[in-house]
C-alpha positions as CSV (number, residue, x, y, z in Angstrom):
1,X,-7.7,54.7,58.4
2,X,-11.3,53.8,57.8
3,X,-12.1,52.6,54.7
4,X,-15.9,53.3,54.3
5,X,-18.3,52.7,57.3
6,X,-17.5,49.1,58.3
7,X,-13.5,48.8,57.5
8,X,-10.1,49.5,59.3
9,X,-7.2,49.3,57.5
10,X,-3.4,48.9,58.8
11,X,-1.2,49.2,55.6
12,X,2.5,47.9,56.6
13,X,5.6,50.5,55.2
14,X,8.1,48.4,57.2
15,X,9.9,46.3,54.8
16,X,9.5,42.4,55.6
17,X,11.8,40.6,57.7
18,X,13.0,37.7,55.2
19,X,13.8,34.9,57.8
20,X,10.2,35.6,59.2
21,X,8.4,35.9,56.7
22,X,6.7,39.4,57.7
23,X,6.4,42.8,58.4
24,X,4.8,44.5,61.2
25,X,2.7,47.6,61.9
26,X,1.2,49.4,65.2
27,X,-2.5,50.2,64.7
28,X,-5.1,51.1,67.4
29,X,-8.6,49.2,67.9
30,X,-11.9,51.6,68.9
31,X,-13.9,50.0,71.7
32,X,-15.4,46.5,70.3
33,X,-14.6,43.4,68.6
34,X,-12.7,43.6,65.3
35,X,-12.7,40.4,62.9
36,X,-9.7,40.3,60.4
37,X,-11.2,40.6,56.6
38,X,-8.9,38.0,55.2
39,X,-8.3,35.4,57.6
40,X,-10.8,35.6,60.6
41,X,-8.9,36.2,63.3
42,X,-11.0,37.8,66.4
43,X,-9.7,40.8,68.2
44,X,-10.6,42.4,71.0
45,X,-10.6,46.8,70.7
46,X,-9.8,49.8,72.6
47,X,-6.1,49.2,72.8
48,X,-3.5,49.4,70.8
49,X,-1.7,46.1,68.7
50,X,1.4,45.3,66.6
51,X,0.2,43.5,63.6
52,X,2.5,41.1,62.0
53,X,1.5,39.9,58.1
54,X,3.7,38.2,55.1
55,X,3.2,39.5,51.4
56,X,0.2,38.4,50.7
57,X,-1.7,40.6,52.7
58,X,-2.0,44.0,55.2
59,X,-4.3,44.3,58.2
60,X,-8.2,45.4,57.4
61,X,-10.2,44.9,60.3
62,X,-14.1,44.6,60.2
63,X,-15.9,45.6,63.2
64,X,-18.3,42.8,64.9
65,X,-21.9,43.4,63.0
66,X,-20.2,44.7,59.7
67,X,-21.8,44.0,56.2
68,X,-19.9,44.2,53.1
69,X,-21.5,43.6,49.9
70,X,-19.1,43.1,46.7
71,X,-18.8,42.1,43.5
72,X,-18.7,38.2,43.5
73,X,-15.2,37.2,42.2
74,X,-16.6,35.2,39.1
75,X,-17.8,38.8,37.3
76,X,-14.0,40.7,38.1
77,X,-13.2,40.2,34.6
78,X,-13.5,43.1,33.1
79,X,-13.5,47.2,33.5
80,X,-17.7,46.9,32.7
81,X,-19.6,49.5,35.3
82,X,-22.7,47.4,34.6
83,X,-24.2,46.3,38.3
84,X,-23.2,42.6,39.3
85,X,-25.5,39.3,38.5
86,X,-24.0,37.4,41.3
87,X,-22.9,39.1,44.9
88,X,-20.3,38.1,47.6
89,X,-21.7,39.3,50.6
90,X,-19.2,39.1,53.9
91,X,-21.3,39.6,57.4
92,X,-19.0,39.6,60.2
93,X,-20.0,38.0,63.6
94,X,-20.9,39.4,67.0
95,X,-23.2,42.0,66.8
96,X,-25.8,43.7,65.0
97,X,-25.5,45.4,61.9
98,X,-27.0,47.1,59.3
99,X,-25.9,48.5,55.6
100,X,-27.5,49.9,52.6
101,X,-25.9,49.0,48.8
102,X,-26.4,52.0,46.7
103,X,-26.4,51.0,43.0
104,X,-26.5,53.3,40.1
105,X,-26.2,53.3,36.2
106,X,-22.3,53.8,36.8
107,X,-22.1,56.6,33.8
108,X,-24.4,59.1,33.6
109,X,-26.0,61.9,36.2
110,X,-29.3,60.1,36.0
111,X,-29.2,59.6,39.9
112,X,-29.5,63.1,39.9
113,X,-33.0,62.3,38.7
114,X,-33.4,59.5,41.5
115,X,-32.4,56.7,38.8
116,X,-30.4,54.6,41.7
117,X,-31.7,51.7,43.2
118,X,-30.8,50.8,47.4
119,X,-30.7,47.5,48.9
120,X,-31.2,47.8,52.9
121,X,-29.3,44.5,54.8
122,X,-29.4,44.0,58.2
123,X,-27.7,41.5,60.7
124,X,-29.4,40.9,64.5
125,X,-27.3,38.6,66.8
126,X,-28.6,36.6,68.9
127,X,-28.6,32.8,70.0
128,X,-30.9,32.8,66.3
129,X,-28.9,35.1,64.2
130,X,-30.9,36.9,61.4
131,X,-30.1,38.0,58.2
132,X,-32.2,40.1,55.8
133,X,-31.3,41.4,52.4
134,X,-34.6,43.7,52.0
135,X,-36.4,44.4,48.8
136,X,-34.5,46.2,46.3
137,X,-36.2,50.2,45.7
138,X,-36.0,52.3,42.9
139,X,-35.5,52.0,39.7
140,X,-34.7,48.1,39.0
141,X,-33.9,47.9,35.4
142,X,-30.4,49.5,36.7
143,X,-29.9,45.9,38.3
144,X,-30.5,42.5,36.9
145,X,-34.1,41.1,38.3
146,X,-32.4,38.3,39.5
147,X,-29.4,37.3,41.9
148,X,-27.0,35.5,42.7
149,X,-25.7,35.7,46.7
150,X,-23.1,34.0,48.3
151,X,-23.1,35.0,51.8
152,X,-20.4,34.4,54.1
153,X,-20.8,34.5,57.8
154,X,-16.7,35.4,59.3
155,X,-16.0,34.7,62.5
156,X,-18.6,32.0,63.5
157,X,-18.6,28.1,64.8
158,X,-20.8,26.3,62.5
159,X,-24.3,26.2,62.5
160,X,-25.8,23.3,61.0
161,X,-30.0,24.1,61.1
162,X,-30.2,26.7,58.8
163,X,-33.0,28.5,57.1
164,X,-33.7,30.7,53.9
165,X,-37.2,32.1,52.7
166,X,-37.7,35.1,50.4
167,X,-40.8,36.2,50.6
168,X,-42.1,33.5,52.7
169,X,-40.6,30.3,50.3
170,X,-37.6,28.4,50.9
171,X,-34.7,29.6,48.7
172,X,-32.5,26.8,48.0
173,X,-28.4,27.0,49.3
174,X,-25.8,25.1,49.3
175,X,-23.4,25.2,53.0
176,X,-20.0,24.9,53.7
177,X,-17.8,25.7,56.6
178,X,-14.0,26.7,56.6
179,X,-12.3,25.7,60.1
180,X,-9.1,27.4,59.7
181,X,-11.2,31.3,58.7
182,X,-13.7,30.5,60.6
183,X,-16.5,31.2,57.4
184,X,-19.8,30.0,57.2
185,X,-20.6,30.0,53.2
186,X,-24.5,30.0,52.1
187,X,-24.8,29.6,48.4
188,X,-28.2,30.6,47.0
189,X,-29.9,29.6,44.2
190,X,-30.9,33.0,41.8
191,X,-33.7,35.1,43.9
192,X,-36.0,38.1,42.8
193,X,-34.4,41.3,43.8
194,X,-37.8,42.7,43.9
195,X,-37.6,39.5,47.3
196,X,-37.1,39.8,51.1
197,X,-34.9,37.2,51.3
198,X,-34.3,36.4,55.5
199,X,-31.4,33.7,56.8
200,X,-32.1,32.0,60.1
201,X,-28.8,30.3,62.0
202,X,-30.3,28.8,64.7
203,X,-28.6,28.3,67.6
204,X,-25.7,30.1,65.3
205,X,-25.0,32.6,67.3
206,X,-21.5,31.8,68.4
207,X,-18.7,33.3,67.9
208,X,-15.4,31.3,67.0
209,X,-12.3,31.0,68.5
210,X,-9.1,31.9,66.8
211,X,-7.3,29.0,65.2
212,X,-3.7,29.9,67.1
213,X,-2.6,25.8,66.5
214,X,-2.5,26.3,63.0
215,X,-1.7,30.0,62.6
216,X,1.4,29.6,64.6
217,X,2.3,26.5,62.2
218,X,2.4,28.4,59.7
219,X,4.6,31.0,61.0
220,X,7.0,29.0,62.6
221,X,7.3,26.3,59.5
222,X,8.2,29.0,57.1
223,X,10.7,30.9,59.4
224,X,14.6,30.4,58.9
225,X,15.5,29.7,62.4
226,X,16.6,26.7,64.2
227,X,14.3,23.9,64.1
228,X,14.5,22.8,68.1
229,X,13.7,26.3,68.5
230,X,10.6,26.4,66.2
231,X,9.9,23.2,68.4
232,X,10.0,24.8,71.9
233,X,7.7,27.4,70.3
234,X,5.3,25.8,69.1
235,X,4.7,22.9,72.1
236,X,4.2,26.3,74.6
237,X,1.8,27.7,72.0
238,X,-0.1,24.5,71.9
239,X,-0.3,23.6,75.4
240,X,-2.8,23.6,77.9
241,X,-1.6,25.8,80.1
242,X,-2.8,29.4,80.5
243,X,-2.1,32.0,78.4
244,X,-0.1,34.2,80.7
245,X,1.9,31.1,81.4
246,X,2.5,30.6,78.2
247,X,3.9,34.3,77.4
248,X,5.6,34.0,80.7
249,X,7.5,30.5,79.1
250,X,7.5,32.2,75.6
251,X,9.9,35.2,76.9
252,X,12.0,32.7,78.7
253,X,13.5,31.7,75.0
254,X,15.7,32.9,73.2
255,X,14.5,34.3,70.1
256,X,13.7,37.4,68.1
257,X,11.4,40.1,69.3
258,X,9.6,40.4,66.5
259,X,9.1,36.1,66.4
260,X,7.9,36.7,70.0
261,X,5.8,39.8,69.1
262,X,4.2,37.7,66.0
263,X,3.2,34.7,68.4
264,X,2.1,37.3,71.1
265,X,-0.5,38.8,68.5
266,X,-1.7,35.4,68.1
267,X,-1.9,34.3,71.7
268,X,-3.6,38.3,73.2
269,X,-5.8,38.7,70.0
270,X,-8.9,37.9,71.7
């Protein structure tokens, strides 16, 4: 199902299978690129997939340009409606994108009287990417006059000339790049909501690849099967060779479906 305008979610109702270590679930992809919310993983759309995922998590696929603005995780403390000082914003690789944060008093029926504040974002990729969080409008006292962003860029290589202005002057940030989710983090300083504030990658706009080395790792070094086994697997996985080749040498085991299905949704993702 779609959950609001930029997610698709996959919720597993298999129970897991204990010596794998997960649970699987059949979901279609539209036409387009789809980037996995949690751990980055690039897939390509209009077909349909068997998703494979331990506890700690269920499919929810962002499509390529997607912008989701949260609550950063610092202010989930408490039930308080009040609108966040600092903002986790996830911006998803691959193609343009736009989204507007609506923001009222949480409580009353004062939007009804246009007390509600929106906050226009946009993403344009390119070899430069762009990204603009426009001036907040409306009525500002709903939201503190000054914020905190932590913008994370999923499903990217790293980028390391980078540029933020708001309203002309440089915003200070502090960078830092996960290899295994493939997330470029940009921490800003505290900036006037009342500020364009625009981020230039250059020469950013590339997407990743998917880590497959280190995702099949993990699989294979928590699943209860024979060790020579887990070997075989993973030295196909990590070869050179191509990937139909390696499905083709993949089958040729001896091993469960759903251990080959897993390491085939790694291998066909993208």
């Amino acid at each position: 199902y779609y959950f609001g305008s930029e997610l698709i979610v996959c919720p597993i109702t298999k129970p897991i299978r204990k010596e794998l270590g997960v649970a699987k679930v059949k979901g279609w992809l539209p036409k387009g690129q789809y980037i996995d919310f949690f751990d980055g993983t690039i897939y390509e759309g209009n077909r349909k997939l068997t998703f494979y995922r331990g506890l700690d998590r269920i499919p929810v696929l962002a499509k390529a340009g997607a912008i989701v603005p949260m609550t950063h995780i610092d202010e989930v403390t408490t039930n308080d409606v009040a609108n966040p000082r600092k903002m986790e914003i996830k911006i998803f690789a691959g193609a343009d994108g736009e989204f507007t944060l609506y923001e009222d008093d949480g409580e009353t029926l004062g939007y009804e009287q246009n007390k509600y504040v929106t906050t226009r974002m946009s993403l344009l990729w390119y070899e430069t990417v762009t990204f603009t969080i426009d001036s907040a409008e409306g009525d500002l006292s709903l939201i503190p006059a000054k914020r905190e962003y932590q913008l994370e860029f999923v499903g990217i290589k790293d980028c390391n000339s980078v540029e933020v202005t708001g309203n002309g002057y440089d915003i200070k940030f502090h960078k830092k790049y996960n290899n295994k989710t493939n997330i470029l983090t940009l921490t800003l300083e505290p900036c006037q909501v009342g500020d364009k504030i625009r981020v230039i990658l250059y020469t950013g706009g590339q997407m990743a690849e998917n880590n497959v080395k280190e995702k099949a790792f993990e699989l294979l070094d928590s699943a209860q099967i024979e060790f020579n086994l887990k070997s075989d697997i993973y030295n196909i996985v990590t070869s050179e060779d191509s990937t139909a080749y390696k499905l083709g040498n993949l089958q040729a085991l001896d091993m469960d479906d759903d251990l080959e299905g897993a390491i085939t949704e790694m291998l066909l993702a993208k």
